[in-house]
Structure formats: structure tokens, C-alpha cells
C-alpha positions, 0 to 999 in steps of 0.5 A: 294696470297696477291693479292688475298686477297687484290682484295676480301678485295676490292670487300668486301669494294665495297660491303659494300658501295653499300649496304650503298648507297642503304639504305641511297638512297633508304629510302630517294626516298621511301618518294617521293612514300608514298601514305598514310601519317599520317594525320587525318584518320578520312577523309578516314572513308567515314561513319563517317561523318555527310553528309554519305549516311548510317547513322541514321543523313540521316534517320533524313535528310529524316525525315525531308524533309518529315516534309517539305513536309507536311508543303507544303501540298505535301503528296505523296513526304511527303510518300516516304521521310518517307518510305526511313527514314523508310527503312534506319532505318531498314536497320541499326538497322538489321546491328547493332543487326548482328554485336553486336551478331557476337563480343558478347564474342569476344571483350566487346566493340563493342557489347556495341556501336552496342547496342547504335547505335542499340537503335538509329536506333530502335527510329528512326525507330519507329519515321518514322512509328510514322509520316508515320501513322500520314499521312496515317491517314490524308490521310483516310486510318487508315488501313494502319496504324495499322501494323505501330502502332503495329510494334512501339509498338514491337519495343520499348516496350508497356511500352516506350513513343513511345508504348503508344502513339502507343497503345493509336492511336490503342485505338483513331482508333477502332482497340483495345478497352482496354486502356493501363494505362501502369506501 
């Protein structure tokens, strides 16, 4: 019997060690196989940064290629890079309105940055059917203007800047006749 429990004494010590080595190893070679660290994470938000595909910074960038453009004399390219500011903006101001009424209620803050973002993509929107406008116009066809006129002033409000401005080119083009003095 005492060899007995002398031999399961030895087999419990064995046990303990091999368990003890597996812990100290095994942590310490796991740091050789860590993928993700704890640096900046900013990095890895792809959408964060100012050079990102989908963001109202890129509406601006397509914005202002198309001043470029004009300044160049060359309408045609002025148009798309316009048209795709345009779309973008719509794009995001869409996404922004559906993600601020899916926390509405759930988590106050995020509904307050995607009304910001949302307000940001509303003007910048309204800014790309501003200019488009302006160039249908130099361009001779006033017609194609108007939806965009009207669609500043559903955008932000007949009261806003943008909606007058907007109401005051129906006014200038003969598609309304009563001026709008505003409040």
C-alpha cells in the first residue's frame, strides 16, 4: 500500500508540473501568434479617414473636381463629377436618416451623430443640385433645372438660405411668378 500511494503522489506531482509548464509556455508562445494588438484602432476604420470612398469629405472632392472642370470649360465631365457628388450625398443622407430611426430610443447618441451627419449630407446635397442647376442653366436647358430647385427647397426648408436662393432661380427662370420675402 505505501508504494501505492507513494506512485499516485508521484503521478499527482508530474501532473501538477505538466500543467504548470503548459501555462507559463503556453502564454508566453501565444504572444508570438497575436494578430490584432493594442494599437491605435483608428487604422482599421476604413471609413474614418479623410481619403475613404463614402464619405461627405469625397461628395466635396467630386464637388470640386467638377468646379475644376467648369473652370476648364469642360461641361460634360463638370456634369458627371456633379451628378456622382449628387448621388453619394443621397446615398449617405438615406443611410444616416435609417440608422438614426433604428436607435431612436435604443441608445440616445447615436441618433444625435446621425442627425449631425444627416444635416451634413442634406447641405451637401443641396450644394450639388445648386451647381448642377447652375450648369444646366449655362447650358440652355432651364428645364432641367427646376426638379433641382424644387428639390433644394424640400431639402432644406424654403426658409434656409439654400431655399431661397432656390426659390428666388424658380422666380429669375419663369416657373414661379410670386416672390418669396421669406420670414
Amino acid at each position: 500500500m505505501i508504494s501505492y500511494n507513494r506512485t499516485k503522489k508521484i503521478k499527482m506531482k508530474f501532473f501538477k508540473i505538466t500543467i504548470l509548464c503548459f501555462l507559463c509556455f503556453g502564454s508566453l508562445s501565444a504572444q508570438e501568434f497575436l494578430l490584432a494588438s493594442n494599437k491605435n484602432t483608428n487604422q482599421y476604420k476604413v471609413l474614418s479617414s479623410d481619403l475613404d470612398q463614402f464619405s461627405i469629405n469625397n461628395v466635396q472632392k467630386f464637388l470640386n473636381d467638377g468646379d475644376k472642370f467648369i473652370d476648364k470649360g469642360n461641361f460634360e465631365k463638370a456634369k458627371e463629377s456633379y451628378d456622382q457628388a449628387r448621388n453619394l450625398a443621397k446615398q449617405l443622407s438615406g443611410f444616416f436618416r435609417d440608422l438614426n430611426g433604428s436607435f431612436r430610443g435604443v441608445d440616445a447618441r447615436i441618433p444625435l451623430e446621425m442627425d449631425l451627419k444627416g444635416r451634413q449630407s442634406l447641405k451637401i446635397w443641396a450644394e450639388a443640385n445648386a451647381k448642377l442647376s447652375a450648369l444646366y442653366k449655362r447650358k440652355n436647358q432651364p428645364e432641367v433645372s427646376v426638379p433641382l430647385l424644387v428639390e433644394i427647397i424640400r431639402l432644406m426648408s424654403p426658409t434656409s438660405p439654400e431655399g431661397k436662393a432656390a426659390y428666388n432661380e424658380l422666380v429669375e427662370l419663369g416657373f414661379v411668378e410670386t416672390t418669396f420675402k421669406g420670414i
